[in-house]
Legacy VTK file of the C-alpha trace (Angstrom):
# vtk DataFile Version 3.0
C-alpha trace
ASCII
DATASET POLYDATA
POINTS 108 float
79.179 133.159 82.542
82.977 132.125 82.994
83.359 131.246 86.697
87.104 130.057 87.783
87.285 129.284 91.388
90.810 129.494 92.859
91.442 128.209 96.713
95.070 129.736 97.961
95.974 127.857 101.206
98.708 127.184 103.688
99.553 122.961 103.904
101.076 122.361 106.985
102.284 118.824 107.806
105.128 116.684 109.345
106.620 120.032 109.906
106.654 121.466 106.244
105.045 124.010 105.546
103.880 124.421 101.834
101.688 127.029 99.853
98.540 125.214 98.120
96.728 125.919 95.316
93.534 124.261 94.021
92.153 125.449 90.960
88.657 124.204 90.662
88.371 123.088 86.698
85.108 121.380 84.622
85.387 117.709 85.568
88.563 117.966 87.416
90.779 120.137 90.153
94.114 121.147 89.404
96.651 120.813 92.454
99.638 122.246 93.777
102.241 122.268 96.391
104.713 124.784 96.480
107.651 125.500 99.237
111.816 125.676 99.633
112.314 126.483 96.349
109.887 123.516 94.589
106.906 122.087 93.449
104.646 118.990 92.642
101.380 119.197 90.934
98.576 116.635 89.887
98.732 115.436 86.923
98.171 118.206 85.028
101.809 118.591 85.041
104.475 118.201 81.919
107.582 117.595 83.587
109.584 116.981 80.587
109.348 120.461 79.791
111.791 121.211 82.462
113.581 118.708 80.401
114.010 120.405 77.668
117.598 121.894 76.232
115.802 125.592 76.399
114.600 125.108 79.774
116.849 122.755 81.789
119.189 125.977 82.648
116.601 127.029 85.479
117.224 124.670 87.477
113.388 123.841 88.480
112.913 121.345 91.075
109.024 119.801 90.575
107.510 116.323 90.621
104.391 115.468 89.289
101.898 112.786 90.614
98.722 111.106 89.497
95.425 110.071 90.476
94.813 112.538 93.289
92.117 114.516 94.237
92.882 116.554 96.943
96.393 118.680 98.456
96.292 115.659 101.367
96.294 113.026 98.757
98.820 114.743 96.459
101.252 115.216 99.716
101.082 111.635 100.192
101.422 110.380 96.771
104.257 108.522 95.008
105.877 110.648 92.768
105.264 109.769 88.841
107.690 111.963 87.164
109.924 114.566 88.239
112.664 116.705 86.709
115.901 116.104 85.681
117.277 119.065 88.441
114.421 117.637 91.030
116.682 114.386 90.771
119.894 115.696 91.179
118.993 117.063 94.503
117.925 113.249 95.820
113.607 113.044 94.415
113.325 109.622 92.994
110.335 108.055 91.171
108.330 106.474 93.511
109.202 108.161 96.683
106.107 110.420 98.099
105.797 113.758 97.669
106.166 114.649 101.519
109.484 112.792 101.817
110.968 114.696 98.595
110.111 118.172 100.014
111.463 116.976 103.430
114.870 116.170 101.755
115.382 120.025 100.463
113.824 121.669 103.142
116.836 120.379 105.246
118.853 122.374 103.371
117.368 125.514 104.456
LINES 1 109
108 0 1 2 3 4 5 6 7 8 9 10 11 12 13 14 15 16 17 18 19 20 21 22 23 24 25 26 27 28 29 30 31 32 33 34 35 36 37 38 39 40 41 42 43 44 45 46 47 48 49 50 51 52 53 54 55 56 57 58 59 60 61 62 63 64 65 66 67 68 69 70 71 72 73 74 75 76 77 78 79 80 81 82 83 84 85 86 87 88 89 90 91 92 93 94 95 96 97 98 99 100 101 102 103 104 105 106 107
């Protein structure tokens, strides 16, 4: 029997308010933050594919960090990798994910 269990949720904290997503998996929990026009995700994430010549044109804004378990964790993590467009509107390697999605949602 195939069982996929799928929790939809709203984050809200330090005044953002983000759409979650955990995706329960075998052995692990895929994780993601979405809101103002961007993501981040565990590291299930291949942000050089936004990198790509084909794809780069979209414009997607998403970071991708490691080693966390939960949506609280991931909202407070470093970020690992993000895309090339994610960087041209100010997220940086190493700064968490709350304070990237602070940064665009103040252009809202």
């Amino acid at each position: 029997m195939i069982k996929l269990e799928i929790k939809k949720s709203i984050f809200e904290k330090n005044g953002l308010v983000l759409e979650g997503l955990e995706v329960a998996l075998d052995r692990t929990t895929l994780l993601i933050l979405q809101g103002y026009g961007a993501f981040a995700m565990c590291g299930a994430l291949n942000v050089d594919i936004y990198n790509q010549p084909k794809m780069v044109d979209r414009k997607i804004i998403c970071a991708r960090a490691v080693g966390v378990k939960t949506l609280e964790e991931l909202f407070d993590a470093p970020i690992e990798a993000c895309s090339q467009f994610a960087q041209e509107v100010g997220w940086q390697i190493g700064m968490k994910i709350h304070e990237a999605f602070e940064k665009i949602s103040q252009k809202e």
